[in-house]
N, C-alpha and C positions, 0 to 999 in steps of 0.2 A: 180539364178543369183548371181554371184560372186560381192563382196563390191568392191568398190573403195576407195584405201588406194594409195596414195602419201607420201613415206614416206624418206627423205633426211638426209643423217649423215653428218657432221664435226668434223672430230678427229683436236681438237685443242691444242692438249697438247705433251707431247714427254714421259713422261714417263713409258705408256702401248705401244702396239703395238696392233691398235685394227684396223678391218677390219669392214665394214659398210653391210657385205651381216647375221651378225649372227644378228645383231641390227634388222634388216628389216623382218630379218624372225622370230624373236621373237614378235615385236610391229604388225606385223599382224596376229600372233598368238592370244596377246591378244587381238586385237579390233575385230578378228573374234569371239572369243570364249565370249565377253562383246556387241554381237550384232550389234555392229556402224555399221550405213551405210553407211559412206562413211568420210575417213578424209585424210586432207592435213596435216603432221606435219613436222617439221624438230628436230632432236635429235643432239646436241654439248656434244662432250666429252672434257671437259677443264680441266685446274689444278685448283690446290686453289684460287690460286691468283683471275683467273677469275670469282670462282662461288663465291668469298666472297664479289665480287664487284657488282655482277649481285644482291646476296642478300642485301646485306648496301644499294644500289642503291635503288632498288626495292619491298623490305620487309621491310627494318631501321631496319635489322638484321645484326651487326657487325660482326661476323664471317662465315667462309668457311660451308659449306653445303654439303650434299648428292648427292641430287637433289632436283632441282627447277622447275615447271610445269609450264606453262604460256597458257591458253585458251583463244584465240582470237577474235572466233567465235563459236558460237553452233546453228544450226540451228535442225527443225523437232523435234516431242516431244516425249518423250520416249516413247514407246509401249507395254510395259511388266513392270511387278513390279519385276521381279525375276533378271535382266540384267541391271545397270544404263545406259547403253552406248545405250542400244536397240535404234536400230531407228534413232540414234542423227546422224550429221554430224558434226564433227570436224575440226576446224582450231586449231593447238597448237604445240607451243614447250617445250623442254624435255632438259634443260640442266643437267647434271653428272657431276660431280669430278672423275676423274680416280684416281687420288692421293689419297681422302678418300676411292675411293674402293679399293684400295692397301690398305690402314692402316689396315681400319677395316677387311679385309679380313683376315689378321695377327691376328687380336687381337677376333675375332671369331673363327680364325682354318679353314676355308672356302678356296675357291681359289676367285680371285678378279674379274673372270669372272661369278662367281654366284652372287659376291656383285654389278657387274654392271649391269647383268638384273635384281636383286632383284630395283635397283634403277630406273632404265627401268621403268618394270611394276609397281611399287609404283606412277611414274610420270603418266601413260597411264592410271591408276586409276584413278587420281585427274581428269584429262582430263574428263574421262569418267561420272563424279560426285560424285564419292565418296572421305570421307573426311575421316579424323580421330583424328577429335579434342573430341567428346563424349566419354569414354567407350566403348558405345554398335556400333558405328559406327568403330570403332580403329577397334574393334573385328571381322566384316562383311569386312573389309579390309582387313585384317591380312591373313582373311581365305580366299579372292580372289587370294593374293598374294601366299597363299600358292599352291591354284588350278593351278594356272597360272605357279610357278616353277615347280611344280611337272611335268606337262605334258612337258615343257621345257626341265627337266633334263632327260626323257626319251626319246626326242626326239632325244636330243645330245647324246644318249647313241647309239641307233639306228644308226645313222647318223657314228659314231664310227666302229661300227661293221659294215655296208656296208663299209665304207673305209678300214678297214680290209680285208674284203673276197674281193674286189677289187683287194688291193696289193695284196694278197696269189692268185690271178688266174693269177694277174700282172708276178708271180713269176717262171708262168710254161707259157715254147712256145712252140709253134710248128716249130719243122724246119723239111725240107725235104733231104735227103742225099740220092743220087741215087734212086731217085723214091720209097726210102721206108719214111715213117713216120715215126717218133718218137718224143717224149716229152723229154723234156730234163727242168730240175729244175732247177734255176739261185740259189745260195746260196751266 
């Protein structure tokens, strides 16, 4: 039986150009592979301005943020010790900084869309019940987040090379001239 994942983007900012279908295939990436059974969330990608208000607001943190996780509801009880998410139903949002993931994307040497699902899945974490205020919990998150990109960055790698061998078949037609056949190569 396949999970029920509801999951809703608003790009609320102007300075990325981000599309809500890699958001959604990533966030049920990781709520598949963290076990949930079933969650409703919605993800906002905004600027500074608005994640430092959401935070001052709602943390009595004066400055701009990463991202911010907000768990509304959690129903059912975890099933597994090896998965935090196992089992659980989710209600939660995911707000982002595109503009922090532009900087820091800079000033790691990264591109700003690995910084955006790094921030993604760090949120779909908290959701799920993992923290990392401890050490040893920082460290068991670290190493989700790393599981979680790795399979990510290969999927996008994939996803790459089908769209390649797509255009290169894109690139040869068939036409017919006088009843005979031939290929012919668009360059």
């Amino acid at each position: 039986m396949m999970a029920a994942y509801s999951i809703s983007v608003a790009n609320r900012q102007r300075a990325l150009r981000i599309g809500g279908a890699g958001i959604k295939r990533l966030a049920r990436s990781v709520l598949a592979r963290e076990q949930v059974a079933s969650a409703q969330l919605s993800v906002a990608i905004v600027d500074d301005r608005q994640i430092h208000a959401v935070n001052r607001r709602y943390l009595q943190h004066d400055f701009p943020t990463d991202v911010i996780s907000f768990l509304f509801e959690e129903r059912g009880e975890p099933n597994g010790r090896i998965r935090r998410g196992a089992g659980k139903k989710l209600d939660g949002e995911i707000i982002i900084s595109a503009e922090t993931a532009l900087r820091n994307a800079r000033d790691h040497e990264t591109s700003w869309q690995q910084e955006l699902a790094l921030y993604l899945v760090h949120g779909l974490l908290h959701l799920c019940g993992y923290d990392d205020t401890t050490p040893r919990e920082k460290r068991l998150m670290r190493r989700r987040e790393a599981e979680a990109m790795n399979e990510w960055a290969g999927a996008e790698k994939r996803a790459r090379r089908q769209g390649e061998t797509k255009k290169r078949k894109g690139e040869k037609s068939k036409t017919v001239k006088a009843g005979k056949k031939s290929e012919t190569s668009k360059e």
